[in-house]
C-alpha positions, 0 to 999 in steps of 0.5 A: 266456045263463045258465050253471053253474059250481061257483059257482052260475048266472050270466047274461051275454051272449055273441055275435055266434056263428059257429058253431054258431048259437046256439039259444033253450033250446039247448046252447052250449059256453062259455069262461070265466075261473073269476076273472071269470065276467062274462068269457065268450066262446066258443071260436070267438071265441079266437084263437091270438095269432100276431097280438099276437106278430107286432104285439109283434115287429114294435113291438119291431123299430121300438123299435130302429131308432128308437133307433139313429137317435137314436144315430146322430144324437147321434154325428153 
């Protein structure tokens, strides 16, 4: 895929799409990070983040039961 940006034009690779079916010569929306343009995706391969959120509750949650354990433990 080859785009342009205020830095000039940049060739990546960019993939697997969903939608919508990318096309030779084509348009396709993209989304890239002005700081690293090799770092391209497009927008229906972003997610929300309510994955990591509910993996970073959770691993916290374990975090203090795993230390209330060991507190319990040293009491005991």
């Amino acid at each position: 895929m080859r785009f342009t940006t205020e830095a000039g034009d940049l060739r990546t690779s960019v993939g697997p799409f969903q939608w919508p079916p990318a096309s030779i010569g084509g348009s396709l929306e993209v989304i890239y990070d002005p700081q690293d343009l090799t770092n391209v995706t497009t927008p229906d391969q972003m997610t929300s983040g309510r994955t990591s959120l509910t993996i970073a509750i959770c691993s916290g949650v374990l975090l203090i039961l795993c230390v209330a354990v060991m507190l319990i433990d040293f009491a005991g």
